[in-house]
Structures are given as structure tokens and as C-alpha cells.
C-alpha positions in Angstrom: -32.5 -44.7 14.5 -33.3 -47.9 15.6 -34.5 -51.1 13.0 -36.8 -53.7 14.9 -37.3 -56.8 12.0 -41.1 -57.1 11.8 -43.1 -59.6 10.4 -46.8 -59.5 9.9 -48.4 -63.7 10.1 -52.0 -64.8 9.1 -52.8 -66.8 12.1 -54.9 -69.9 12.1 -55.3 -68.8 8.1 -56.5 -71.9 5.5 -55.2 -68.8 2.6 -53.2 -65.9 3.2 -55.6 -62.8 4.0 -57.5 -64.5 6.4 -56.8 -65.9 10.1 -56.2 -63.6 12.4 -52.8 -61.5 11.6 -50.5 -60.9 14.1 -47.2 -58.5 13.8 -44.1 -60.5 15.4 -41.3 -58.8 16.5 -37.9 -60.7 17.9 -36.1 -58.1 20.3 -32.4 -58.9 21.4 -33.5 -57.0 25.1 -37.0 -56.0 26.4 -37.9 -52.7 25.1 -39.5 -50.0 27.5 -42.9 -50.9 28.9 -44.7 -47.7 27.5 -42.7 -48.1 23.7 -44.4 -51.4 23.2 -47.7 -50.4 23.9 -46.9 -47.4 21.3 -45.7 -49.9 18.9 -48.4 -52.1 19.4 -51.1 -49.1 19.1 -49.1 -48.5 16.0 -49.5 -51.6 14.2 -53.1 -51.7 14.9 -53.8 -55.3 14.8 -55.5 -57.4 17.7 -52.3 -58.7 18.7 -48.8 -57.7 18.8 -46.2 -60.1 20.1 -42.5 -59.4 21.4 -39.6 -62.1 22.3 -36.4 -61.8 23.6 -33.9 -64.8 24.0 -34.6 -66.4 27.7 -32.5 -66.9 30.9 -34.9 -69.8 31.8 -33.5 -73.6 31.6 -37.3 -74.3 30.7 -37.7 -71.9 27.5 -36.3 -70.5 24.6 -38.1 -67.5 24.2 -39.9 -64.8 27.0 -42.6 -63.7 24.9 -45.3 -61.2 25.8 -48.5 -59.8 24.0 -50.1 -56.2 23.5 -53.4 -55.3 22.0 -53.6 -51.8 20.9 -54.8 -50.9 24.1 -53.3 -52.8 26.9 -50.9 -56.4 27.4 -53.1 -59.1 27.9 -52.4 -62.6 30.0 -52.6 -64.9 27.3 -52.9 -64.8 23.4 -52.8 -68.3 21.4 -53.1 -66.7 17.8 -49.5 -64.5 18.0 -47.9 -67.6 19.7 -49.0 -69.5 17.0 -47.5 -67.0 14.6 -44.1 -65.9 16.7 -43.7 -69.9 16.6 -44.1 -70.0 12.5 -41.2 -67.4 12.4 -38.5 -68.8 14.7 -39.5 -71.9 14.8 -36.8 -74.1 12.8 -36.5 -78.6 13.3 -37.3 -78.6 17.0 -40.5 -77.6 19.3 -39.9 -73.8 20.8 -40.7 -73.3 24.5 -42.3 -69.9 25.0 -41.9 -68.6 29.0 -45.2 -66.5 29.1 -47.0 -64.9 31.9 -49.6 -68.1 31.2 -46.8 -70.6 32.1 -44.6 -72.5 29.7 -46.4 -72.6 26.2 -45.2 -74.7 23.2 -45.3 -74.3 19.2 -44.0 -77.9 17.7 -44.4 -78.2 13.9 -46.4 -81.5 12.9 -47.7 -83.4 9.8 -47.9 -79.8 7.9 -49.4 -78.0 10.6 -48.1 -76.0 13.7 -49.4 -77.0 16.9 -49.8 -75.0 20.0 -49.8 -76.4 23.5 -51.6 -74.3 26.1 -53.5 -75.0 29.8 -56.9 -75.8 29.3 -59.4 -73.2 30.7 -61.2 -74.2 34.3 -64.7 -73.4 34.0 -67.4 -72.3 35.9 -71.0 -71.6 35.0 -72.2 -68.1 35.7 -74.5 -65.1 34.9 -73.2 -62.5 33.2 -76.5 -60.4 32.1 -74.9 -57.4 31.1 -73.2 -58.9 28.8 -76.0 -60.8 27.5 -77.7 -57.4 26.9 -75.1 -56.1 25.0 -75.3 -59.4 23.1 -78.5 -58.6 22.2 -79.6 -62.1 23.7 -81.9 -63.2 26.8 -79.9 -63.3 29.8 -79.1 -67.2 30.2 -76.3 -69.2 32.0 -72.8 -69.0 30.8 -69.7 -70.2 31.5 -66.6 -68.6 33.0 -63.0 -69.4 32.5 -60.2 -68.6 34.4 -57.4 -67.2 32.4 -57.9 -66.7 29.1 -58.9 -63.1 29.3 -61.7 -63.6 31.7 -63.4 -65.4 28.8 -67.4 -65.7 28.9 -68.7 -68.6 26.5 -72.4 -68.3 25.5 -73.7 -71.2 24.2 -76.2 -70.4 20.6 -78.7 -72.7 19.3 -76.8 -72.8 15.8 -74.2 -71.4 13.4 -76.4 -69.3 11.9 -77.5 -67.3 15.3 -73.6 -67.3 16.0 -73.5 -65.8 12.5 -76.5 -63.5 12.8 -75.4 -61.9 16.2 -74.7 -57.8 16.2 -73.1 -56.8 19.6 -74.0 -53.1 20.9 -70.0 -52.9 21.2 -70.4 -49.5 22.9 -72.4 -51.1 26.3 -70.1 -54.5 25.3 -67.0 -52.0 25.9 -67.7 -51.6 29.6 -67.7 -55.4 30.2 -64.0 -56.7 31.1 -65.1 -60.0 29.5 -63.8 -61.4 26.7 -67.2 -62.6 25.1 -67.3 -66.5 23.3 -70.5 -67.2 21.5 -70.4 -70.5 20.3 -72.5 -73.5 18.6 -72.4 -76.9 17.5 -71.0 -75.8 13.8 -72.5 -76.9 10.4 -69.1 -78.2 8.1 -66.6 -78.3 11.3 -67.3 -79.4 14.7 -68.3 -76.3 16.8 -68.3 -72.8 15.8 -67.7 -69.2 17.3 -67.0 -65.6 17.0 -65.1 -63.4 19.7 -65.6 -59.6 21.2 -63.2 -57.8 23.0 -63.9 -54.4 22.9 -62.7 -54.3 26.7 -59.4 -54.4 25.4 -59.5 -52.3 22.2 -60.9 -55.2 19.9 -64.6 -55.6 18.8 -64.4 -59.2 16.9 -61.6 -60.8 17.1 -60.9 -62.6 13.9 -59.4 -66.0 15.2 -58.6 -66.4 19.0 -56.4 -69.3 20.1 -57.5 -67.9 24.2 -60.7 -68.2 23.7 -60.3 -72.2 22.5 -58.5 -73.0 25.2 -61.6 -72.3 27.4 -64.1 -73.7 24.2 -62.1 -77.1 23.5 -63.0 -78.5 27.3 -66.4 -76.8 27.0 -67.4 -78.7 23.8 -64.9 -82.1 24.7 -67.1 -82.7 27.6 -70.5 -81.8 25.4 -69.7 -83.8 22.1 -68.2 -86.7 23.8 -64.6 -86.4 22.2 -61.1 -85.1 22.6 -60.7 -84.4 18.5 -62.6 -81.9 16.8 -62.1 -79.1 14.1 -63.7 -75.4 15.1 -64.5 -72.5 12.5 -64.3 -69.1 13.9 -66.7 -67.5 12.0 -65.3 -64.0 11.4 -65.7 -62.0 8.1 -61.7 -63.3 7.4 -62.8 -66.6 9.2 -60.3 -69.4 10.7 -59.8 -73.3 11.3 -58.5 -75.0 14.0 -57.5 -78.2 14.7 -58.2 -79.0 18.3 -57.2 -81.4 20.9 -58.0 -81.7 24.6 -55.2 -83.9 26.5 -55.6 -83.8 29.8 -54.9 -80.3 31.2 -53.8 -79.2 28.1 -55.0 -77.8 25.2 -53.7 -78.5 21.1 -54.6 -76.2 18.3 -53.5 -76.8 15.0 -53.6 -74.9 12.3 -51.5 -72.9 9.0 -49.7 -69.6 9.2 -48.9 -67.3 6.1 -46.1 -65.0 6.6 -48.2 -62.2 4.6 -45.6 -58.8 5.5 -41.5 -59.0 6.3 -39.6 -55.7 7.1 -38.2 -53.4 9.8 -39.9 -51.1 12.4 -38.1 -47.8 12.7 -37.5 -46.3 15.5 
């Protein structure tokens, strides 16, 4: 029998039980493809994340992400979390198959350095439908899980919004509806069910397409954004350049081992 150490991390999470959890699991060697997706499916959370020391003179960590359906490109809230359990005095370097991405631990917050999203506007009206909105202009990002923002008039219609996640489920977008936000900045709620998720509870991703999106609109670099899930999540965010900066708290919520 094999013992993987697990840890289960509320992501993004202002009080343990809500963020967005994420199970972590540090591997000495990459397990086989297939096992990690079973694991993954296993643990049954939006995001399962794996590391193994790295080779690379640029990293510390090779770290990769699996829904419970498929690995995915990019994935900001299990970073976040893999950072708040190996992370020690120094910032960890994450090789990734996004590029280099970086948790650093500042002013009682963990901070996550990731390439800012290129957008594009679009139509998408599939997707629209299965929003259960007018078809309108939205905005595409490269990366970030072909990520579709869709811009609401307010909170409360980003609150109000029920998906038809069966017709959603044949879209390979990740949908972003977002508005300017009542007690933080902007706000925003996530579907996946492409990938095996419906809403995703907090998605690091989808900010770094949202952060230069609402930057350019709001006429600042500095903002805080609410995801507003039922477990809900905060982020501090930060566009520098080509890069985007979330902030925000993890809670180490589960600690044991996977057996195999």
C-alpha cells in the first residue's frame, strides 16, 4: 500500500468552510497519468493539485492541476493553496504548463503571481442562451480555460443568474459573469460544467482574465473582487504590467494520507 500525505485548503477563504477548497498533494515522482485523474475524480473537488520537486533552475516545484474530469491549463485557487502548504520564509516558484507562477507570503496574506489574460471581444451566443441572458458582446481570454467574461448590469443580476448547466455543458468555455460589485470592487460567479464543474466557488483563472478587464474599466490597478458563490470568496487584486496579483487567506481545513 502506498500513503500519498493529503491536505484539503479553503482557498481564497475570509473563514474556514468557504473559499474554494482544494486537495494538495506533494508527490516525491509524477504518478501515472490515468491514477491522478482517478484520484482527482476521487476527491471530488473542483481542483486537485500535484507537485513533485523540479529539475528546472527557474522553479521549485512542477505542479499540475486535475478537475474531476480532465487536467486543466491553469488553476489560480490550488496554487494559491499548494503555496500555503509548502510554502515556508521565501517566495515558491511553481513550473506550470502556464509558465513560471509564484506564491510569496506578504503582510498576512499569500499572493499569487500569474500572466494576465489577453482579451478579445467576441460573441458567444450559445452561451448566452444557456445563461439565460440576451446574446450580447463578451470578452475572450486566451488561457485561462478559454474564459468568457459577460459583463451584468449589477451584483444582484450576477447573483440572480440560474445557468441551464445541461446546454452550458456542451460549451468548452469557462463562463465569467461579472459586475461592478456593491461592498468590494467588482463581483463574479464562475461555470465550468465543460470540465466537470457547474459553479466554481472561487477561481483564481478566471481573475487573471477579470483584473485587466475591470483595471482598464474602473481606472485602477488595486481593487478587491467578491466571487459571489453560496461559500463566497475575496480577493485582493493587482494588475502590474503583464502580470496578475491575487491576494487572499487559506485555511488548512483536512491533513491526512491517501491510500493507495
Amino acid at each position: 500500500m502506498t500513503s500519498i500525505p493529503f491536505f484539503q485548503v479553503d482557498a481564497f477563504a475570509p473563514a474556514p468552510l468557504t473559499g474554494n477548497p482544494a486537495a494538495v498533494m506533494p508527490l516525491d515522482h509524477w504518478l501515472d497519468d490515468a491514477l491522478m485523474q482517478s484520484i482527482a475524480a476521487e476527491n471530488n473537488l473542483s481542483e486537485t493539485a500535484f507537485t513533485v520537486p523540479s529539475d528546472r533552475e527557474d522553479a521549485d516545484y512542477d505542479l499540475r492541476w486535475f478537475t474531476p474530469a480532465s487536467e486543466v491549463d491553469l488553476c489560480g485557487h490550488a496554487t494559491i493553496a499548494t503555496g500555503h502548504v509548502l510554502v515556508t520564509g521565501r517566495p515558491l516558484r511553481f513550473a506550470t504548463r502556464s509558465g513560471i507562477l509564484t506564491v510569496t507570503r506578504r503582510d498576512g496574506l499569500l499572493e499569487l503571481d500569474l500572466p494576465a489574460a489577453k482579451l478579445t471581444e467576441g460573441r458567444e451566443p450559445e452561451l448566452c442562451a444557456a445563461l439565460g441572458i440576451p446574446d450580447q458582446p463578451v470578452w475572450l481570454a486566451e488561457g485561462c480555460n478559454d474564459a468568457a467574461i459577460v459583463e451584468l448590469e449589477d451584483e444582484a443580476a450576477v447573483r440572480a443568474l440560474a445557468p441551464d448547466m445541461a446546454i452550458l455543458a456542451r460549451v468548452p468555455r469557462m463562463a465569467v459573469v461579472t459586475a461592478r460589485g456593491s461592498d468590494h470592487a467588482i463581483a463574479s460567479r464562475v461555470f465550468v460544467p465543460y470540465l466537470g464543474i457547474d459553479e466554481d466557488p472561487v477561481t483564481g483563472s478566471a481573475h487573471a482574465a477579470l483584473v485587466p478587464y475591470w483595471a482598464k474599466t474602473l481606472g485602477r490597478a488595486h481593487f478587491t473582487a467578491l466571487q459571489a458563490s453560496k461559500r463566497t470568496g475575496v480577493l485582493d487584486c493587482r494588475l502590474e504590467g503583464a502580470r496578475v496579483v491575487l491576494g487572499g487567506q487559506c485555511r488548512t481545513v483536512i491533513v491526512g494520507q491517501f491510500q493507495l
